[in-house]
Steps between C-alpha positions, in 0.01 A plus 500: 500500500608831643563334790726253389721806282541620867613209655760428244659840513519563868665171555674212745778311638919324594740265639826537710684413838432640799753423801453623847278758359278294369458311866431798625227576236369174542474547873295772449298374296320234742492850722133555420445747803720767273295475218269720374150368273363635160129390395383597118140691589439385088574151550480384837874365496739562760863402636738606756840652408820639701465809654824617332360490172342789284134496454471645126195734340228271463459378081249666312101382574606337883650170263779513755887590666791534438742401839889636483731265688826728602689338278578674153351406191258285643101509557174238573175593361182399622186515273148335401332577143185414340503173244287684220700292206335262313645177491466135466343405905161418566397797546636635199776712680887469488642209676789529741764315223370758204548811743849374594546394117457894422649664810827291388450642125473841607818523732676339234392766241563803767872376579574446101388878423783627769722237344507301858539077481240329674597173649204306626469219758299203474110600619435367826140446673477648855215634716414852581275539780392117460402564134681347224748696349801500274859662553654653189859532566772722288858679498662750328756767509375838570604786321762584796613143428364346811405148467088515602242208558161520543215303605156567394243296711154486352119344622259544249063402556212526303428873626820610645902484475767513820916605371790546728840646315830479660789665354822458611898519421669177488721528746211622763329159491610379845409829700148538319391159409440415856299800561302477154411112645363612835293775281365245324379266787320766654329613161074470490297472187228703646257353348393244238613522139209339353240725688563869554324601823515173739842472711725194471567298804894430574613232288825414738453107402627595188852593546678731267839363314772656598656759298880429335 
């Protein structure tokens, strides 16, 4: 549970127009020679990101990163966590739906003590690293008054849990999104979910769906 209070206060993502900036950004983002790699030593995960971007202090007990696009305001967070909660699977853990069910209840409560209107987007399934996952999707206006959206990407297996957070001004969508995509692709589970010391093989028949 403590690690879900931490993902819902350091938190995710936006939409926007890009321009001829953004087809530049997008340009480099198929430039994978430039990039530069980050591998979790806790969890076995790993992805590629631009070289231009800020590699953050690591978050407390190796869970993860947090990467700082040059853009203001914004940030993607990379992280894996233990799934200790009882719930109703087969195993008698939490299941992916009642994680996401009380991630969403959380951020809700957070934003509604600093007086901040959540809007949320419909759930969407996705992939993440060829897992299934769900994309929790939300705006609101920060307390500058900058229009924010956020996507929270979560995986979630008998033994072990997989998030990506993107946050993001609005009007920054079209520079970042295309970047945050090729991040994405390039992401590895590390290992399985359901077993914590064997590694997963890549899962690239299972494509991810795109973000929007």
């Amino acid at each position: 549970m403590g690690w879900i209070r931490w993902f819902s206060i350091v938190l995710v993502m936006s939409y926007g127009l890009g321009s001829l900036d953004s087809l530049g950004l997008a340009a480099q983002a198929t430039d994978a020679d430039t990039w530069k790699s980050y591998t979790n030593t806790r969890f076995g995960f790993s992805a590629r990101y631009p070289s231009d971007w800020r590699l953050g202090n690591p978050m407390p007990d190796g869970t993860g990163i947090t990467l700082s696009p040059p853009t203001e305001d914004s940030q993607v967070a990379l992280s894996g966590f233990m799934n200790f909660i009882e719930g109703s699977s087969p195993d008698g853990r939490q299941t992916l739906d009642e994680f996401v069910t009380a991630h969403r209840r959380i951020i809700t409560e957070l934003y509604e003590k600093k007086h901040i209107i959540v809007e949320w987007e419909t759930d969407r399934p996705t992939t993440l690293g060829g897992f299934d996952a769900k994309q929790l999707t939300f705006t609101y206006r920060s307390h500058t008054n900058t229009e924010m959206r956020e996507i929270h990407i979560m995986s979630l297996g008998r033994n072990e849990g997989r998030g990506v957070r993107i946050k993001i001004p609005v009007s920054s969508n079209g520079t970042i999104m295309p970047l945050v995509t090729k991040l994405l692709e390039s992401y590895q589970p590390g290992r399985d979910q359901d077993a914590v010391s064997p590694f997963a093989p890549t899962r690239s028949d299972r494509p991810s769906t795109p973000l929007r």
